[in-house]
N, C-alpha and C positions, 0 to 999 in steps of 0.2 A: 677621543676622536683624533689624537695626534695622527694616526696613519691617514686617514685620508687629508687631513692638510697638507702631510707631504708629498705624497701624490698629487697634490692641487697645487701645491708648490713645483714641483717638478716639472711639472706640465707647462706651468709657465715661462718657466727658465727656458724649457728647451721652443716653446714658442716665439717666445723672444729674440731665438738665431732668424729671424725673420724681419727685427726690424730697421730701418736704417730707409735707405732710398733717396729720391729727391723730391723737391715740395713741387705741389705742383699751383701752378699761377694762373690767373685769367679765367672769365668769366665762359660758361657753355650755352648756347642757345639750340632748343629744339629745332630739327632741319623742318619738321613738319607737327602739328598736332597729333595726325594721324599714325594710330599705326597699325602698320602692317601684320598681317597672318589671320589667324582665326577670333582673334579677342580685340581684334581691330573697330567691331563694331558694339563692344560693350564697355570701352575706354580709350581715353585719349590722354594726350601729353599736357598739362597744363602749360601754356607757353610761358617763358620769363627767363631770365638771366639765371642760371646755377651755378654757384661756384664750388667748387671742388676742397676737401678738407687738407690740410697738409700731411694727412693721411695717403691722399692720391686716393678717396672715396669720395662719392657724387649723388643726391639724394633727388631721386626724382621723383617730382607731384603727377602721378595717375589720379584721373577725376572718371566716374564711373559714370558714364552718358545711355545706357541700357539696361535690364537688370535681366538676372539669370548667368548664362554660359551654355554657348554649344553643343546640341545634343550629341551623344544621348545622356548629357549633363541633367540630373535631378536633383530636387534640392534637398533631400534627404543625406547625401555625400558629402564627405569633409574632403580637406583638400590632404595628398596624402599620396604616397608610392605604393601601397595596399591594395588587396582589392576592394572595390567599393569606394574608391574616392575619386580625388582630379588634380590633375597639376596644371594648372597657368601660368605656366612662363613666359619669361621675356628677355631679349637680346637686346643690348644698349651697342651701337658701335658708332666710337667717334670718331670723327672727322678735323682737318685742317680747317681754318676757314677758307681753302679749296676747294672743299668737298673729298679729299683724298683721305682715303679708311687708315686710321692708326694705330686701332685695338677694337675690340669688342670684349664684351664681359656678360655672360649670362647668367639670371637667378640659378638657385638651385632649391629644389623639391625640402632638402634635408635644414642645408645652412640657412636659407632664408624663410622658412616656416612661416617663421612671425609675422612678417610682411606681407606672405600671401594670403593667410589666413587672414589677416587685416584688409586685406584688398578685397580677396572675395564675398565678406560682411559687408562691404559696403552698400550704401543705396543709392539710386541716381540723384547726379549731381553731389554726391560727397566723395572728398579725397582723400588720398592716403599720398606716405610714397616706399618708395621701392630705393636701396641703395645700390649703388653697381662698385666697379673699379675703373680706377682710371692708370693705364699701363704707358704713358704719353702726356708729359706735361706741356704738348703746342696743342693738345685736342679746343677746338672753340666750339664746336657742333656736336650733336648725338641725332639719332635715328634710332626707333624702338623697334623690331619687331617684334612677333609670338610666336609662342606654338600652344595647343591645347590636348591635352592626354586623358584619358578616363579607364581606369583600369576596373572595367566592370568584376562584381562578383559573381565568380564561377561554382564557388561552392554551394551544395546543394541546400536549400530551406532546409531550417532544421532551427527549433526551439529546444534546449533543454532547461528545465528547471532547477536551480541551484537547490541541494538536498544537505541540508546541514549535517548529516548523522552521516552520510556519504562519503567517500573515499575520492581523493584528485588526484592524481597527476600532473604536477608544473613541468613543463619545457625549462630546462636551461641550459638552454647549447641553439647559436642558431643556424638554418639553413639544416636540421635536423632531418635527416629521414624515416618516412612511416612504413612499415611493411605487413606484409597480409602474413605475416606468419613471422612465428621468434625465434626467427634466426639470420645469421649476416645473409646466407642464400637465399631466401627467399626474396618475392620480386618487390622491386617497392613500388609507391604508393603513386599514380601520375595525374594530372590536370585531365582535363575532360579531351583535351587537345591530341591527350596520349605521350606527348612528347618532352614536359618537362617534370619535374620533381614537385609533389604539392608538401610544402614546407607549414610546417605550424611557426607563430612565433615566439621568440624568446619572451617567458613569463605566461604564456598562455595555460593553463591546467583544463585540464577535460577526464569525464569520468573515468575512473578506475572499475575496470570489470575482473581483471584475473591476474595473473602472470606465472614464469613459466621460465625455467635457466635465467639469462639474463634479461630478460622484456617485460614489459607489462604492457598488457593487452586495455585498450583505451576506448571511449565511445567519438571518437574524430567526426562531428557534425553528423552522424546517422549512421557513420562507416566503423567496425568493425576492427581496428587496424591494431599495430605490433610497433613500440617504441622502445627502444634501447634504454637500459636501467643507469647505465653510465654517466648522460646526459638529463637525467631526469629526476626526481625524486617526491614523494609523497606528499601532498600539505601536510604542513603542522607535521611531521613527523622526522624534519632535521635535524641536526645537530648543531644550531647554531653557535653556541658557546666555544665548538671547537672553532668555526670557523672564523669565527670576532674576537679570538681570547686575547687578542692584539689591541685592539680597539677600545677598551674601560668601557664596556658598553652594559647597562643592565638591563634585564628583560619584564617586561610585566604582561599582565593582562591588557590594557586599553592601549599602553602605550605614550608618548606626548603628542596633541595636536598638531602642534608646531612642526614636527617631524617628517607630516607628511604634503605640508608645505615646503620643506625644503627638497624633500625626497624631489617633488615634482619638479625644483627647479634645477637640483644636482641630476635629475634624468636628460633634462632637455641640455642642460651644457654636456656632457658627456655623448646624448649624441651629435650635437653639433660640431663636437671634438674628435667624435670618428669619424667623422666625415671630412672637415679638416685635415685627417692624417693620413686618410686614402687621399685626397689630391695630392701634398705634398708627397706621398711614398711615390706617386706619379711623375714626379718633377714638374707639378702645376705652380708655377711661380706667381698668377696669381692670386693663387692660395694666398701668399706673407703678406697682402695688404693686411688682411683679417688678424694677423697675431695680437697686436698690441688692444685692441676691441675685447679679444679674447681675455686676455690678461687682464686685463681690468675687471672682467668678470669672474673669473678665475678666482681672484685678490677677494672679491666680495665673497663670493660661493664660501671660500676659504675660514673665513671670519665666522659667518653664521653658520658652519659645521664647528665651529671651534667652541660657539656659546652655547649651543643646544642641547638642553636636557637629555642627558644619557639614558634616560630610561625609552626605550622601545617595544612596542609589543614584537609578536613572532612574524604577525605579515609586515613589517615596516622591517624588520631586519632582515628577512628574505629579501624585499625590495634591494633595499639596499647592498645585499649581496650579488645578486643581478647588474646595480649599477657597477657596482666594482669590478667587477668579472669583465664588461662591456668595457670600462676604463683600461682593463689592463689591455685589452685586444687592442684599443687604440694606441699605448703604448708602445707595443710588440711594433706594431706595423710604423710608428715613429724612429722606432728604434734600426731598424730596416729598412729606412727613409736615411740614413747617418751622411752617406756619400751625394747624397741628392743637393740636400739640405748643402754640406760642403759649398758643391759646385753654386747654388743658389748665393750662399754667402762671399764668394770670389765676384760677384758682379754688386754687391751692394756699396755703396762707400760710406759706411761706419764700419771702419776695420775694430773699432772697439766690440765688435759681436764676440767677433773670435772669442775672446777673454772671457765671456758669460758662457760660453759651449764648455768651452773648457773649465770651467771650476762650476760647472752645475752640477745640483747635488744629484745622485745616487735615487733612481726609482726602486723601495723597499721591494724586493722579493723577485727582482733581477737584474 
């Protein structure tokens, strides 16, 4: 597993051009319990003094005084950017003890999962909290708003039965297009709306009906449709060995248990890391509170890929070539981030960053 440590390492290194800043000092008090927007009447702010980390991070107590969430909110829905779920967010924006606005910091769907999903479990009267940032070290006050989003499912009902002797097709490639026919000309595949692209997700597989030059022809929830061979490939029918012969990695039948405990928690860092690396490629500065949080998880992740039984069966090592694949994307787009980051770094005052950009190691395979 040496390659993905360095990767895990890498990633750190260059997260680290992110830290430095100034502490931030004094205590923050809620302007109101209340807050504001659509989730206004299913929690509130636990009043009390919050002090801020020297991080320039700020954790605030949500107690959950209703239960449910705003229709056409059902409680079958996970929270989630998908269809079929909900996102509860919230805007933190501090104040002087003037009242004069000095930053705001909002959750986010992707980064802050944990939290929301933790929030949303709740029952009345129980609390959680939500962390924000703090961009302004004279903030003494905050003010919460919300918003509330429900990305209903648009895809049409449709059960299929998993058929062991059966043929699949895994998606890996994302934002993939579907087409009624195997070829680049043909029309592709749209939402009920007509107007946008209906994408499968990466790692999704769906039945294998035929295929035809470069396509194979798939069962897409009841539809019929045409998927590029490029970005796809067969279950069970890869090659893995080519693609891990880097990695000391053995293959078995069952696989290790342990494995796919890690898998789950090297999925969820890696996306919180893409996402991560689309702010910063944005020049969202305050993306780099988060780096050093990162890092530390990073550090862990890193370890427990390093101890873990080599042996994998063939869907744990497809997983995990999925994550990798996903990791390099967020690379790419860090790497493409290089002048941002720069500029980001001219305003911190630990000039010692420089020094770590500069002798960080090398991400294998670019």
């Amino acid at each position: 597993m040496k390659k993905v440590a360095l990767i895990m390492l890498a990633v750190v290194s260059m997260a680290l051009v992110s830290c430095g800043g100034s502490e931030k000092k004094g205590s923050i008090k809620p302007v109101s319990e209340k807050i504001t927007g659509p989730l206004g009447a299913y929690f509130e702010v636990v009043s009390k003094d919050y002090m801020p980390t020297d991080r320039g991070n700020v954790s605030i107590e949500l107690r959950r005084v209703q239960a449910g969430f705003p229709e056409p909110w059902n409680s079958s829905m996970k929270v989630g950017y998908t269809d079929g779920c909900f996102e509860p967010l919230f805007t933190a924006e501090f104040q002087d003890e003037n009242g004069n606005t000095l930053s705001k910091d909002k959750t986010d769907i992707v980064w802050d999962e944990d939290e929301l999903v933790s929030l949303a479990a709740l029952q009345v009267n129980e609390s959680c909290t939500i962390g924000f940032s703090i961009n302004d070290e004279k903030a003494r006050q905050v003010k919460l708003s919300s918003t509330f989003e429900v990305h209903e499912d648009i895809r049409p009902a449709y059960s299929k039965e998993v058929d062991n002797t059966a043929k699949y097709v895994v998606i890996n490639a994302t934002d993939l297009r579907l087409r009624y026919g195997p070829s680049l000309d043909s029309e592709t595949f749209k939402k009920s709306d007509g107007k946008k692209n209906e994408h499968p997700e990466k790692g999704e597989k769906f039945l294998y009906l035929e295929e035809e030059n470069d396509f194979y022809k798939i069962d897409y929830y009841g539809e019929e449709l045409w998927v590029s061979k490029q970005y796809t490939y067969i279950d069970g029918e890869r090659d893995f060995n080519t693609s891990f012969d880097n990695l000391d990695i053995n293959f078995s039948d069952s696989g290790s248990a342990d494995w796919d405990k890690i898998l789950d928690e090297y999925e969820q860092f890696v996306n919180k890391y893409y996402n991560y690396a689309e702010k910063v490629s944005k020049g969202n500065a305050s993306a780099m509170t988060d780096a050093l949080s990162m890092a530390e998880k990073a550090q862990s992740l890193a370890e427990k890929l390093e101890r873990a039984d080599d042996d994998l069966s063939t869907a744990q090592a497809n997983r995990l070539l999925r994550i990798e694949n996903k990791m390099a994307e967020a690379a790419v787009k860090m790497a493409g981030a290089a002048s941002k980051v720069e500029d980001m770094m001219n305003d911190l005052e630990n000039k010692d960053v420089e020094d770590l950009l500069n002798n960080m190691p090398e991400i294998p395979g670019f």
